[in-house]
KERO-439158 format. One record per residue: x, y, z of N, C-alpha, C in turn. Coordinates in steps of 0.2 Angstrom, whole numbers, plus 5000, padded with zeros to 4 digits. Atoms other than C-alpha are relative to their C-alpha. Example, Ala and Ser with C-alpha at 12.3 -4.5 7.8 and 13.67 -1.06 7.14 Angstrom:
% KERO-439158
<fitor n_xx="5004" n_yy="4994" n_zz="5000" ca_xx="5062" ca_yy="4978" ca_zz="5039" c_xx="5004" c_yy="5006" c_zz="5000"/>
<fitor n_xx="4996" n_yy="4994" n_zz="4999" ca_xx="5068" ca_yy="4995" ca_zz="5036" c_xx="4996" c_yy="5005" c_zz="5003"/>
% end
This chain:
% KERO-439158
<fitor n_xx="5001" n_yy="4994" n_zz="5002" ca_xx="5012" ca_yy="4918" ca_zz="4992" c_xx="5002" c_yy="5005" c_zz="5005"/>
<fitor n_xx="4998" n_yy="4994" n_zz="4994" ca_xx="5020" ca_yy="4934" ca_zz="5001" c_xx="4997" c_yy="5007" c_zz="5000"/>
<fitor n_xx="5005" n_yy="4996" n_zz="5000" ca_xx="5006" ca_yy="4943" ca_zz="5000" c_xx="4993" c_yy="4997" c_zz="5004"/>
<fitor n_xx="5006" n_yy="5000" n_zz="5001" ca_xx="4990" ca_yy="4945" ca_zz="5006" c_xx="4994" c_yy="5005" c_zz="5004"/>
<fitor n_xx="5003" n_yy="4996" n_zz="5001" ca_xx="4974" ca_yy="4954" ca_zz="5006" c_xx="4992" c_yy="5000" c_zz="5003"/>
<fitor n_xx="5009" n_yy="5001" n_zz="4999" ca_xx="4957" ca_yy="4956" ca_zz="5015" c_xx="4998" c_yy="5007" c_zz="5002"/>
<fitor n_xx="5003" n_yy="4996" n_zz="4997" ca_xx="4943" ca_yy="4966" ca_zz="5022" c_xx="5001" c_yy="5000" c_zz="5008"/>
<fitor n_xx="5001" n_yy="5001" n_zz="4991" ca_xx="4945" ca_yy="4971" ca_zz="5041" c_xx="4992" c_yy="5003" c_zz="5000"/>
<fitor n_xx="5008" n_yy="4998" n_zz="4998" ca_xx="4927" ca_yy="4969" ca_zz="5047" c_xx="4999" c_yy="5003" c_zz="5006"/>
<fitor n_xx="5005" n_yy="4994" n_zz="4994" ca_xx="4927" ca_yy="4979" ca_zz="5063" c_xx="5003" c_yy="5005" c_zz="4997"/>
<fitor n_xx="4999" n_yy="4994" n_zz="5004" ca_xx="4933" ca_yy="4994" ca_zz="5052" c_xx="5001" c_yy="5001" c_zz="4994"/>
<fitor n_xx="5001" n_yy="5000" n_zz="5007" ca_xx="4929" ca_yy="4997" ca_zz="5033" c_xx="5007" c_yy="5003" c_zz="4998"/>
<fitor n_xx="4995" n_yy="4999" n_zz="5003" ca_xx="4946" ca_yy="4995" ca_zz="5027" c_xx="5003" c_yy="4994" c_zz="4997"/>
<fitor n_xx="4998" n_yy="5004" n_zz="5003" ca_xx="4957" ca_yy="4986" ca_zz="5016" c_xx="5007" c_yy="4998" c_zz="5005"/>
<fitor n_xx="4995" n_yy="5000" n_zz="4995" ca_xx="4971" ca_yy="4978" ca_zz="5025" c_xx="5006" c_yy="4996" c_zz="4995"/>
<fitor n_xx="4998" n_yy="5004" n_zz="5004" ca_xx="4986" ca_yy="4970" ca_zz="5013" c_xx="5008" c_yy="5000" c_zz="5005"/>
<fitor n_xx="4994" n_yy="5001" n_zz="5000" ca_xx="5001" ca_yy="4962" ca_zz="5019" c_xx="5006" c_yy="4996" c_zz="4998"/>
<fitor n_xx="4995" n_yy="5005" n_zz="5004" ca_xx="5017" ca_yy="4958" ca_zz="5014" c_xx="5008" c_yy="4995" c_zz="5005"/>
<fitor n_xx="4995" n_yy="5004" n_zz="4997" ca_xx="5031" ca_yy="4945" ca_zz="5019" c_xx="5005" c_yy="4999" c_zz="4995"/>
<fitor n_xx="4997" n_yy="5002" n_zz="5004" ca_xx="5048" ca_yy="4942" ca_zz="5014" c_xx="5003" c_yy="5005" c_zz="4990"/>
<fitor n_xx="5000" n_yy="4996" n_zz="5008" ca_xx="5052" ca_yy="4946" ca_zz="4992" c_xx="4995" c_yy="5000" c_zz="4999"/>
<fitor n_xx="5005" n_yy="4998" n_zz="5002" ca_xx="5039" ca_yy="4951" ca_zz="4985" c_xx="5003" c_yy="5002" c_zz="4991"/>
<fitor n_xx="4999" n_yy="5002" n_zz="5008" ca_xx="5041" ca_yy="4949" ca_zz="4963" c_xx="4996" c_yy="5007" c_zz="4998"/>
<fitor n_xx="5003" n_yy="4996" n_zz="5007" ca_xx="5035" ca_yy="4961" ca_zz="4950" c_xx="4994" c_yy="4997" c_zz="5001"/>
<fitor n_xx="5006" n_yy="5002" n_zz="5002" ca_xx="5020" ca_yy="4951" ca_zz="4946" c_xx="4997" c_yy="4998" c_zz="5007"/>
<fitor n_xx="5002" n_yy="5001" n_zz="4993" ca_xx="5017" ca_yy="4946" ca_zz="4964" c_xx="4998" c_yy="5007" c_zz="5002"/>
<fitor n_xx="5000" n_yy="4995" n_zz="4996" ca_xx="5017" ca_yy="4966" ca_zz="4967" c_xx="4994" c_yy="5002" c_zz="4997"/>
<fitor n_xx="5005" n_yy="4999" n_zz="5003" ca_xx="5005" ca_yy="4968" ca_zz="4953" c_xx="4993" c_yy="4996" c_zz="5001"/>
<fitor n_xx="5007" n_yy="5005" n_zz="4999" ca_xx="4991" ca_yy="4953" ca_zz="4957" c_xx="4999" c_yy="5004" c_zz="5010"/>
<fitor n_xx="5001" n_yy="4997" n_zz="4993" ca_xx="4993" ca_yy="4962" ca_zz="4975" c_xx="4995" c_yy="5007" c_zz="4998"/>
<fitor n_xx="5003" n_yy="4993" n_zz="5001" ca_xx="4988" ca_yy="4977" ca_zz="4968" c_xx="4994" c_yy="5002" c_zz="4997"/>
<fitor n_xx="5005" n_yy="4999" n_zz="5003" ca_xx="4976" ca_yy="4974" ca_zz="4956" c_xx="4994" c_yy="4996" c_zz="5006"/>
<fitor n_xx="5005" n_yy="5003" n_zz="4995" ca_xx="4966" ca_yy="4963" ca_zz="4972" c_xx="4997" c_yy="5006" c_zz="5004"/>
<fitor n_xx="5003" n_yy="4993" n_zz="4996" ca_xx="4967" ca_yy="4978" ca_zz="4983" c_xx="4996" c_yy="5003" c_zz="4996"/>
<fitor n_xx="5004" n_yy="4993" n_zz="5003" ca_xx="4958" ca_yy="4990" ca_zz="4969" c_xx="4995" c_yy="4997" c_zz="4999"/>
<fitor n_xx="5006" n_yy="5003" n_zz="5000" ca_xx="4947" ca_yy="4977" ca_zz="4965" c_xx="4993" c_yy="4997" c_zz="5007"/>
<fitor n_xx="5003" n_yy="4997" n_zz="4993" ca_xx="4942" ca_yy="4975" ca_zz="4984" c_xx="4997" c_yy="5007" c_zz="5001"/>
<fitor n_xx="5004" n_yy="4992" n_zz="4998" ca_xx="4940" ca_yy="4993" ca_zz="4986" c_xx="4996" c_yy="5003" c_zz="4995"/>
<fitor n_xx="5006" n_yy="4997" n_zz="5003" ca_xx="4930" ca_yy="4995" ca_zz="4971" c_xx="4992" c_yy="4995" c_zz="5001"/>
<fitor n_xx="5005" n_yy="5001" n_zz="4998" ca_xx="4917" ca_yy="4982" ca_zz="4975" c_xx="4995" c_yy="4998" c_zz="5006"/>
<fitor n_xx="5003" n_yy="5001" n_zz="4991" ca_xx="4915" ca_yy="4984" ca_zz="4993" c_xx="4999" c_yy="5008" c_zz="5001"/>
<fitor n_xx="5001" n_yy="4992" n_zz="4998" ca_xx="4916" ca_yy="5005" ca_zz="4990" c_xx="5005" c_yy="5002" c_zz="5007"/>
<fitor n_xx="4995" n_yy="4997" n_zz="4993" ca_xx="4932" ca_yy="5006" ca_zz="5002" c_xx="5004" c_yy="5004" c_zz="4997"/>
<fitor n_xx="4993" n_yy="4993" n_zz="5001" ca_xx="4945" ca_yy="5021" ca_zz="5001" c_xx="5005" c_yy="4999" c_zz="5004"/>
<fitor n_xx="4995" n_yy="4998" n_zz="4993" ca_xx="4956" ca_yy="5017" ca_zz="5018" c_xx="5003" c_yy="4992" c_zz="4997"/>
<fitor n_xx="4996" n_yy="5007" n_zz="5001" ca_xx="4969" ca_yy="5004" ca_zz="5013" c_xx="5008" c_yy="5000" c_zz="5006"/>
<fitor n_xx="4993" n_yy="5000" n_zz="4994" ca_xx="4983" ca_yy="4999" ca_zz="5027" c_xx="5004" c_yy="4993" c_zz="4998"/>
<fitor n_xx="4993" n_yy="5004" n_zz="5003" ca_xx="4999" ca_yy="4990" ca_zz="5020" c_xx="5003" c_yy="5000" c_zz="5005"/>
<fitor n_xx="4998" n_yy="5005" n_zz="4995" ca_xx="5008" ca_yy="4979" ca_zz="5033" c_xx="5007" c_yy="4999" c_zz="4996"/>
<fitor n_xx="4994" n_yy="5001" n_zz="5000" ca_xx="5026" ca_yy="4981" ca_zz="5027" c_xx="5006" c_yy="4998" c_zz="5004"/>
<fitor n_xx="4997" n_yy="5001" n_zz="4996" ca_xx="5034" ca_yy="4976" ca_zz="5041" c_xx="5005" c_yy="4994" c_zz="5000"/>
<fitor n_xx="4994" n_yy="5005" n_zz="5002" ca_xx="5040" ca_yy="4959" ca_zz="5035" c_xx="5003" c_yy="5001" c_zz="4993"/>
<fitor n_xx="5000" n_yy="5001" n_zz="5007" ca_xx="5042" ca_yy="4964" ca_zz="5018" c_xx="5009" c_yy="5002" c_zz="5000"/>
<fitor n_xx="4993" n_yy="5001" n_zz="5004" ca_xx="5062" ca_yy="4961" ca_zz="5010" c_xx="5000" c_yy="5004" c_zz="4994"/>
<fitor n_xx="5000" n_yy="4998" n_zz="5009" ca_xx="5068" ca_yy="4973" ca_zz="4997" c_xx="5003" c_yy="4996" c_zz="4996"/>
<fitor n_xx="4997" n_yy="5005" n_zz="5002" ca_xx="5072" ca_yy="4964" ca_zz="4982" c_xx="4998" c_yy="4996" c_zz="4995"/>
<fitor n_xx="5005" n_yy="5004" n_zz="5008" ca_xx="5059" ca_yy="4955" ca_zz="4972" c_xx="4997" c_yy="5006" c_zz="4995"/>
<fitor n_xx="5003" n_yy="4994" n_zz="5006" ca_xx="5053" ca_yy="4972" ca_zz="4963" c_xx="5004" c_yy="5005" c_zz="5001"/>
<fitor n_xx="4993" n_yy="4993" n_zz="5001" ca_xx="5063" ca_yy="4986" ca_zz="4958" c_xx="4996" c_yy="5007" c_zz="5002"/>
<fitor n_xx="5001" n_yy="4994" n_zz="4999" ca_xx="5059" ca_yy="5005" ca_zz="4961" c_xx="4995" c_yy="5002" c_zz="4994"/>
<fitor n_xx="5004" n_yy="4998" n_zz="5006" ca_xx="5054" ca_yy="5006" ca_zz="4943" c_xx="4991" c_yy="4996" c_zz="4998"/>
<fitor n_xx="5009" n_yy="5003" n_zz="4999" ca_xx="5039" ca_yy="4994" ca_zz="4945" c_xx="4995" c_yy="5002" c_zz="5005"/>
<fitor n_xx="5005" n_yy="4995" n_zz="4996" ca_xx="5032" ca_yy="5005" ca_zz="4961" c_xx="5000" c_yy="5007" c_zz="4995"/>
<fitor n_xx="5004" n_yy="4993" n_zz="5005" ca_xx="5033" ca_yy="5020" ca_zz="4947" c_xx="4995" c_yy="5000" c_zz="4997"/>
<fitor n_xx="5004" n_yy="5000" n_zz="5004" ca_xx="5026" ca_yy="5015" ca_zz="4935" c_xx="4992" c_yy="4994" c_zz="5003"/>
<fitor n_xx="5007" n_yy="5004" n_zz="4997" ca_xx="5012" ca_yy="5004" ca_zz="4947" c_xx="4996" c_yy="5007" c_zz="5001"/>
<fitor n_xx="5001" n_yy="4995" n_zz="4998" ca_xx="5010" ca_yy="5022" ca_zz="4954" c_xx="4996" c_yy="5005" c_zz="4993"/>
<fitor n_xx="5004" n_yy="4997" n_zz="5008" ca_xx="5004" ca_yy="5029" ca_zz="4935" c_xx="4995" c_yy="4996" c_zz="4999"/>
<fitor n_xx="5006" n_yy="5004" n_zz="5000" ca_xx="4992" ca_yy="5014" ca_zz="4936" c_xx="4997" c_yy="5002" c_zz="5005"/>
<fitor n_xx="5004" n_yy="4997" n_zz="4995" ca_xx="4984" ca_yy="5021" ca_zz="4953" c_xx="4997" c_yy="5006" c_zz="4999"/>
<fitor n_xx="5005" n_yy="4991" n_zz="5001" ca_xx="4982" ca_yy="5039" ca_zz="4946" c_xx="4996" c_yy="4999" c_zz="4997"/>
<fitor n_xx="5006" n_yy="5000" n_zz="5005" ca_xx="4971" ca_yy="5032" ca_zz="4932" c_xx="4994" c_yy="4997" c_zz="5006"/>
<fitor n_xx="5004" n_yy="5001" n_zz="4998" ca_xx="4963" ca_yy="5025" ca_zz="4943" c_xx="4994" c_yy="5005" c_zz="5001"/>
<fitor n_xx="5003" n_yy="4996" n_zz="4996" ca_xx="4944" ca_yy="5033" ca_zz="4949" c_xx="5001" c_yy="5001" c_zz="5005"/>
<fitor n_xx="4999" n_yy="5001" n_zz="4993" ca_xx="4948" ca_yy="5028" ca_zz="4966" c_xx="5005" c_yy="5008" c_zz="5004"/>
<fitor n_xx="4994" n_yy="4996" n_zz="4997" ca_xx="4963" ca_yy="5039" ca_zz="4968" c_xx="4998" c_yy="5007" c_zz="5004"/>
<fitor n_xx="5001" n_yy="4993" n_zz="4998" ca_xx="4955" ca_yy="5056" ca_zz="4972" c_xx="4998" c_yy="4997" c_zz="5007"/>
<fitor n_xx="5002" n_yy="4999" n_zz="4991" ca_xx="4948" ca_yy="5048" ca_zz="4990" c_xx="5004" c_yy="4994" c_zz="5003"/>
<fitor n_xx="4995" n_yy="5008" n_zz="4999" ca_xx="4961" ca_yy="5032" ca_zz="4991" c_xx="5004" c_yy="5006" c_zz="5006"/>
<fitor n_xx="4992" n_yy="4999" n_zz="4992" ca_xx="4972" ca_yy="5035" ca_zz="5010" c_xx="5003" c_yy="4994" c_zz="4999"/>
<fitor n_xx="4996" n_yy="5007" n_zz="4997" ca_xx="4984" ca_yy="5022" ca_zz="5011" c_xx="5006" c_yy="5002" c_zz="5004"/>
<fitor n_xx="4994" n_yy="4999" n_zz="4992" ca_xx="4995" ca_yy="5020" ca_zz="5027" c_xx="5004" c_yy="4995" c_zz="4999"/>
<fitor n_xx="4993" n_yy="5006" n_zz="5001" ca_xx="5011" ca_yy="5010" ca_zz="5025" c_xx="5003" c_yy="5000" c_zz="5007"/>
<fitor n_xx="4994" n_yy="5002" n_zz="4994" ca_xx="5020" ca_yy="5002" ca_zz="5040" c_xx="5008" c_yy="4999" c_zz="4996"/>
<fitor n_xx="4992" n_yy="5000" n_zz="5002" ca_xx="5039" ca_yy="5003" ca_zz="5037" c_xx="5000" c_yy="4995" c_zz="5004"/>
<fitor n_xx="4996" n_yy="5007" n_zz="4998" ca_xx="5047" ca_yy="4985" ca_zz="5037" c_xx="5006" c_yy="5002" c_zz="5005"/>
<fitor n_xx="4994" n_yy="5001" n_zz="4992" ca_xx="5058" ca_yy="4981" ca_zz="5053" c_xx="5008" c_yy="5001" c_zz="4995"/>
<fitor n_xx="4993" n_yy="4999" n_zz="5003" ca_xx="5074" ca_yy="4982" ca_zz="5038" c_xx="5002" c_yy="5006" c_zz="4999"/>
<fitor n_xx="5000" n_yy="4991" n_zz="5000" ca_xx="5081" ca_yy="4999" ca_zz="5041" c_xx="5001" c_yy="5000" c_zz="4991"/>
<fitor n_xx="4999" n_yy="5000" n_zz="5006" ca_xx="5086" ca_yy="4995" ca_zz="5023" c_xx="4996" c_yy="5000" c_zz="4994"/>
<fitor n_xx="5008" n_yy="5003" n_zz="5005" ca_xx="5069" ca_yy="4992" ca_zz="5013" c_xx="4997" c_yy="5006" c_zz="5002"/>
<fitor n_xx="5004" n_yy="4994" n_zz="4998" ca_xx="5064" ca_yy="5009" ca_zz="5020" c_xx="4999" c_yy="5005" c_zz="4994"/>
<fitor n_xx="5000" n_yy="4994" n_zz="5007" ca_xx="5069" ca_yy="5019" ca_zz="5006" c_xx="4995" c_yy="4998" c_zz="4994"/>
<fitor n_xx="5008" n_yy="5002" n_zz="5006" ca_xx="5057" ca_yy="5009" ca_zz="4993" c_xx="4994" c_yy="5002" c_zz="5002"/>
<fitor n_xx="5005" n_yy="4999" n_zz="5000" ca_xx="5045" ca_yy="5013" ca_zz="5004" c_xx="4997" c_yy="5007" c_zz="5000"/>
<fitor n_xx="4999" n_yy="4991" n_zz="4999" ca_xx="5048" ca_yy="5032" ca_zz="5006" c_xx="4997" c_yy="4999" c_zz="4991"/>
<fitor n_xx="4998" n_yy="4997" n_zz="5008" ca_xx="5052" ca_yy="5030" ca_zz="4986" c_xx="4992" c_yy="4999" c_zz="4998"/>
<fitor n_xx="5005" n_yy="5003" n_zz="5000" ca_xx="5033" ca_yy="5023" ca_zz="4985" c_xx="4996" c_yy="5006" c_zz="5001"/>
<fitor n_xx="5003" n_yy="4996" n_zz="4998" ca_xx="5026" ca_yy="5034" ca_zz="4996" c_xx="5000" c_yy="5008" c_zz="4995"/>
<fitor n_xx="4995" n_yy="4996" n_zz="5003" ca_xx="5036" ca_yy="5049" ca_zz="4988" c_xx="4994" c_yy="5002" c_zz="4991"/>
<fitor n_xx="5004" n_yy="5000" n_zz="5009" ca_xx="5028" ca_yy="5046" ca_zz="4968" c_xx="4993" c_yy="4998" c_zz="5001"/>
<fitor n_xx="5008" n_yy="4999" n_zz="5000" ca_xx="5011" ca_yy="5043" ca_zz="4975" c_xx="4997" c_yy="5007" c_zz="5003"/>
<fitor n_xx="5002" n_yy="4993" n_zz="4999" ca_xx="5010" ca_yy="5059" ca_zz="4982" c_xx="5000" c_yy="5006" c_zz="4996"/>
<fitor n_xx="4997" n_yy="4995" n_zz="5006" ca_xx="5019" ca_yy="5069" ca_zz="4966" c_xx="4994" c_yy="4997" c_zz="4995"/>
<fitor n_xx="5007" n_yy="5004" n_zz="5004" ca_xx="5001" ca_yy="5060" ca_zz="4957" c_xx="4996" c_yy="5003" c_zz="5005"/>
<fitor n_xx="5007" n_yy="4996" n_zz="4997" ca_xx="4991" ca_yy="5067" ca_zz="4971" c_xx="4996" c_yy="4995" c_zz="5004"/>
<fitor n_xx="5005" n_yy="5006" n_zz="4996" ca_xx="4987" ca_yy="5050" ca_zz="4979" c_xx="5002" c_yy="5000" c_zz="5009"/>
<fitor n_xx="5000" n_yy="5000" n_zz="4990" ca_xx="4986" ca_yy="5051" ca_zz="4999" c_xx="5001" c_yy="4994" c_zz="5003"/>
<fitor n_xx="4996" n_yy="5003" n_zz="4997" ca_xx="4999" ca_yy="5041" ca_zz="5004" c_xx="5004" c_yy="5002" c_zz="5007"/>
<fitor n_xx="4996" n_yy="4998" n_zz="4996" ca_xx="5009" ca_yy="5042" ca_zz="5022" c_xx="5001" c_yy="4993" c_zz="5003"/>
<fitor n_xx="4996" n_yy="5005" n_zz="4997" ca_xx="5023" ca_yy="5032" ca_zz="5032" c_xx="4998" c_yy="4999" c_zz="5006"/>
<fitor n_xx="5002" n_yy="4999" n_zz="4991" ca_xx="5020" ca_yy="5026" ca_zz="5048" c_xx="5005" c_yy="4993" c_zz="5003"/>
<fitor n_xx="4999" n_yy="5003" n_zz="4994" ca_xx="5031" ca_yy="5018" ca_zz="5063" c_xx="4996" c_yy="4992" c_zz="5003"/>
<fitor n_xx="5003" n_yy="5006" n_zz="4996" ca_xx="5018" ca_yy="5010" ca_zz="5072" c_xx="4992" c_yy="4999" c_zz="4995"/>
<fitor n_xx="5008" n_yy="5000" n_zz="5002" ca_xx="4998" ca_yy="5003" ca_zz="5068" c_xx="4999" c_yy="5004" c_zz="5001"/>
<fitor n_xx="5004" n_yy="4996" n_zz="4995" ca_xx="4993" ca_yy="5013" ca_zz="5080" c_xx="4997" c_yy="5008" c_zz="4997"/>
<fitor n_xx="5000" n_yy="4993" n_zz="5007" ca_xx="4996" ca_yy="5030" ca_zz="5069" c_xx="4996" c_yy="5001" c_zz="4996"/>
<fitor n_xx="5003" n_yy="5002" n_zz="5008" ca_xx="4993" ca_yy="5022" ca_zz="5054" c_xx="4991" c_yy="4999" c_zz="5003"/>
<fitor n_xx="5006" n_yy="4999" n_zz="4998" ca_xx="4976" ca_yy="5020" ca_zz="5061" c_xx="4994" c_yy="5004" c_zz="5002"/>
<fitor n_xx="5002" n_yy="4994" n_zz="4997" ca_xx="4973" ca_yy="5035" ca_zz="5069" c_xx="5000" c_yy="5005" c_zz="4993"/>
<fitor n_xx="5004" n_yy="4998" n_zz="5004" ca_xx="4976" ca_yy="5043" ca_zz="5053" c_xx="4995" c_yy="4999" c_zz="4996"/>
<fitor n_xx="5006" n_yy="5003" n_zz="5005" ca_xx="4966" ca_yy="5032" ca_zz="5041" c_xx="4993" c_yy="5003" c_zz="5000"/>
<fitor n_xx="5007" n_yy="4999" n_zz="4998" ca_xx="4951" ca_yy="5036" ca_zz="5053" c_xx="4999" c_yy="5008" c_zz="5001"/>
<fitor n_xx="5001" n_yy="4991" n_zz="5000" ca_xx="4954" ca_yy="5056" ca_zz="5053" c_xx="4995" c_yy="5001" c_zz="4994"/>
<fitor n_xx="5004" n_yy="4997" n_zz="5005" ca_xx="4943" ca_yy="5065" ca_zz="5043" c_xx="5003" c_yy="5004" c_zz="4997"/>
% end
């Protein structure tokens, strides 16, 4: 699986990572764990670990339209998600393009370099 998904227990966040291609339907059972995690543990801070992730197994068109499935969501109005940018300067732009249409919906998405960041903001108020 090139994926996956848990609770970090020293701080109430979701944590998902990805490895390698990543599929359509492998991007969607990622996505529906994450929502289902954060609706019955009551979490809002999700941090995606892109770092190994290959573009390649999903198109641009299935981060759109996953991105219209987040805005239904209830979650959406207090969900942060922190993306780490994969080490391939080339798989960067899906994730810009991600970040990019979740924020034109209103969902509070941002790219980040390092953890380090991505954690400092998560934990900002």
């Amino acid at each position: 699986m090139p994926w996956n998904t848990h609770i970090n227990t020293d701080i109430p966040l979701i944590e998902i990572s990805y490895l390698g291609l990543v599929s359509r339907s492998e991007l969607v059972a990622a996505f529906t764990q994450s929502l289902t995690l954060a609706i019955e543990h009551n979490l809002n801070l999700v941090l995606a670990d892109c770092t190994e992730l290959t573009i390649g197994g999903h198109s641009v068109a299935d981060l759109y339209f996953l991105a219209d499935e987040l805005a239904q969501c209830s979650l959406m109005t207090t969900l942060k998600e922190a993306i780490l940018l994969p080490a391939q300067i080339a798989s960067t732009d899906t994730i810009q393009f991600w970040a990019t249409t979740c924020y034109n919906r209103g969902i509070n998405v941002q790219v980040f370099d390092s953890r380090d960041s991505a954690m400092a903001w998560l934990l900002a108020s």
